[in-house]
C-alpha positions as CSV (number, residue, x, y, z in Angstrom):
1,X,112.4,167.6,187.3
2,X,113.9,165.5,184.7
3,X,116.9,166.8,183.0
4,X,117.4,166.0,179.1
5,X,120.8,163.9,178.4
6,X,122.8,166.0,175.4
7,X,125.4,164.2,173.4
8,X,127.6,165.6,170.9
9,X,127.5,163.9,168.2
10,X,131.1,163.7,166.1
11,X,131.9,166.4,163.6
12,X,131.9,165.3,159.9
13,X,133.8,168.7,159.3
14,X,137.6,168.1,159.2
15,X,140.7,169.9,158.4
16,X,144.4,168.4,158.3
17,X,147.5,170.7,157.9
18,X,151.3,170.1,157.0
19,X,154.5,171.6,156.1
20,X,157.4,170.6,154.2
21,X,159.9,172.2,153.8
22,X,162.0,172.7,150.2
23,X,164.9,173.3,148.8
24,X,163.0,175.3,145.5
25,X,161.7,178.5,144.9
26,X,157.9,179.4,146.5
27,X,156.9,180.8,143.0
28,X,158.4,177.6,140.8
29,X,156.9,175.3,143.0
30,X,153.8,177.1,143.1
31,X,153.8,177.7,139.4
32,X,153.6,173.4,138.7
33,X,150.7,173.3,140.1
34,X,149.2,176.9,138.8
35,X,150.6,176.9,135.5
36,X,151.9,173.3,134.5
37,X,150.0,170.6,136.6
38,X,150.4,168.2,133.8
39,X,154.4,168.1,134.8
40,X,153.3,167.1,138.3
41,X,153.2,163.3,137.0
42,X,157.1,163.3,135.5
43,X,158.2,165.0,139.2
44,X,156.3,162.2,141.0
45,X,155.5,159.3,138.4
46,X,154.7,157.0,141.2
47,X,152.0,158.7,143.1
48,X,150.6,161.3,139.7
49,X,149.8,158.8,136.5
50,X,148.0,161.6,134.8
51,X,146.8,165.7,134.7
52,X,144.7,166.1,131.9
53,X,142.9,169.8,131.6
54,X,139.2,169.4,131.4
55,X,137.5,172.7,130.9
56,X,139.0,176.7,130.8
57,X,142.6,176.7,131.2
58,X,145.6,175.9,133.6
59,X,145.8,177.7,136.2
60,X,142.8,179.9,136.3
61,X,139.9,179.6,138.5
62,X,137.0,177.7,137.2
63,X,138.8,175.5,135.6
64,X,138.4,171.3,135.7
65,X,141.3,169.3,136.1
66,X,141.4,165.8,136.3
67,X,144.0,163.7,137.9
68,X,144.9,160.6,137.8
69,X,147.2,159.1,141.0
70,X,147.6,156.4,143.3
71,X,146.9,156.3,146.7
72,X,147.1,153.7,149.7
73,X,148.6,151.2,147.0
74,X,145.4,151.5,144.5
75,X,144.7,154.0,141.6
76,X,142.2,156.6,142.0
77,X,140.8,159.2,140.0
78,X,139.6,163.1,141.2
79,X,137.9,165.8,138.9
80,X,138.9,169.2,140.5
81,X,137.5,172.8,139.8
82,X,140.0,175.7,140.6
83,X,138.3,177.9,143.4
84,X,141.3,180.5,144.3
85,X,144.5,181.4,142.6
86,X,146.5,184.0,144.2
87,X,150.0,184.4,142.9
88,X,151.1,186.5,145.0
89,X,150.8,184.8,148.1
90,X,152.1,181.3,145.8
91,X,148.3,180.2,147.0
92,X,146.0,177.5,144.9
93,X,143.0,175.9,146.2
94,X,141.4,173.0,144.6
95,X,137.8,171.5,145.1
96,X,137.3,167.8,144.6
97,X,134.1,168.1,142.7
98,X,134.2,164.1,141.5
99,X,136.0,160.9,142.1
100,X,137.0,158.5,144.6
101,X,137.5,161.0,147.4
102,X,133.7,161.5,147.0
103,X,132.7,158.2,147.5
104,X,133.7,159.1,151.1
105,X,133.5,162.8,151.7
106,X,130.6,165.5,151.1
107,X,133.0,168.2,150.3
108,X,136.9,168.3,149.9
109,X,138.7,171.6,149.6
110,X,142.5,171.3,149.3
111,X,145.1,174.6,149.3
112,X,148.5,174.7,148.6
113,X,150.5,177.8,149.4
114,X,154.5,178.1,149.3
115,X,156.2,180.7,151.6
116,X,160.0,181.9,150.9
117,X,161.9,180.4,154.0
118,X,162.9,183.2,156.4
119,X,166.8,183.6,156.5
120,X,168.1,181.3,153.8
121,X,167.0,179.4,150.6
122,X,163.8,177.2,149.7
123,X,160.7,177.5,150.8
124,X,157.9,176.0,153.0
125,X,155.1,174.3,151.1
126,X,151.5,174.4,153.3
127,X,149.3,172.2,152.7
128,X,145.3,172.9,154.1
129,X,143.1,169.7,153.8
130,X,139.2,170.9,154.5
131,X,136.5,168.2,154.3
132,X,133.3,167.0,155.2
133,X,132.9,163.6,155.4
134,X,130.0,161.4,155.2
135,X,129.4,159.2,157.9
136,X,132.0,158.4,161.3
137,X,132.9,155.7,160.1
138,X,135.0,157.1,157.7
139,X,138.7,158.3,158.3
140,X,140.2,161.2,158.8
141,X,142.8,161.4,155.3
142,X,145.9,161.3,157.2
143,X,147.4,158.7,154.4
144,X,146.3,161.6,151.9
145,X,148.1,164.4,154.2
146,X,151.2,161.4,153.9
147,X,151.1,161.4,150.3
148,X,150.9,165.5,149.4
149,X,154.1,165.3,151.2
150,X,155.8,162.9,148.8
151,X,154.5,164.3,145.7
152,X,155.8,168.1,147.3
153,X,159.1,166.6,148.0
154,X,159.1,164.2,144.6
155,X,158.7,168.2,142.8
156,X,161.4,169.7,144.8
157,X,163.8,167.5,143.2
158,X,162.5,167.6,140.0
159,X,162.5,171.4,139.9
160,X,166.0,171.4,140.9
161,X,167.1,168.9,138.7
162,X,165.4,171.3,136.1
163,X,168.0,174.1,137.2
């Protein structure tokens, strides 16, 4: 009796986690991105060029923002629709609906959510990177993990420089 040979193929589906921890409040930190995006390119000039609001309004869901930033050395471009915005948990999730990342990825769901450090001051800033992408041959975005950490720690010391 012959047997049939299964293989696994790879998964497309991805997700990619990391914390950083900061020296600012969960809800200021949470509020650049909810309510004043646009200020995210004087924290972190050399990563964010450019926030511009495309449809609805800052910080609510539905709404289109577009972003200009560099990444891996070269500038790039992503068009992002607001799918959750919880302010009580300091939680925003962004979908990348056009742009570079697309030329690579099916899907590309990225959340941000800040947590009061337990026991002192600052806070812990989560980032949650889910993607599908569209072929093996593409990489996981580890370098884009790498840079969500600069820009987080580029606005920690612009919102305490604010203070």
């Amino acid at each position: 009796m012959a047997q049939a040979a299964t293989t696994e193929a790879p998964s497309l589906f991805g997700k990619l986690e990391t914390e950083v921890e900061i020296k600012a409040s969960a809800g200021k930190f949470h509020h650049m991105f909810a309510g004043r995006p646009q200020h995210v390119s004087k924290a972190s000039p050399g990563n964010i060029q450019g926030v511009d609001l495309h449809e609805g309004d800052w910080g609510k869901v539905g709404s289109i923002i577009f972003w200009n930033y560099v990444h891996d050395g070269e500038a790039k471009v992503a068009k992002e629709r607001i799918e959750a915005v919880e302010p009580e948990k300091n939680l925003i999730t962004f979908r990348v609906i056009e742009g570079d990342l697309m030329k690579e990825y099916k899907s590309f769901l990225l959340t941000i959510q800040v947590t009061p450090k337990h026991g002192g001051p600052g806070s812990i800033v989560h980032w949650h990177l889910e993607y599908e992408k569209i072929s093996d041959e593409v990489a996981h975005p580890e370098t884009l993990l790498q840079f969500c950490v600069e820009v987080s720690k580029e606005i920690d010391e612009h919102l305490l420089a604010e203070e």
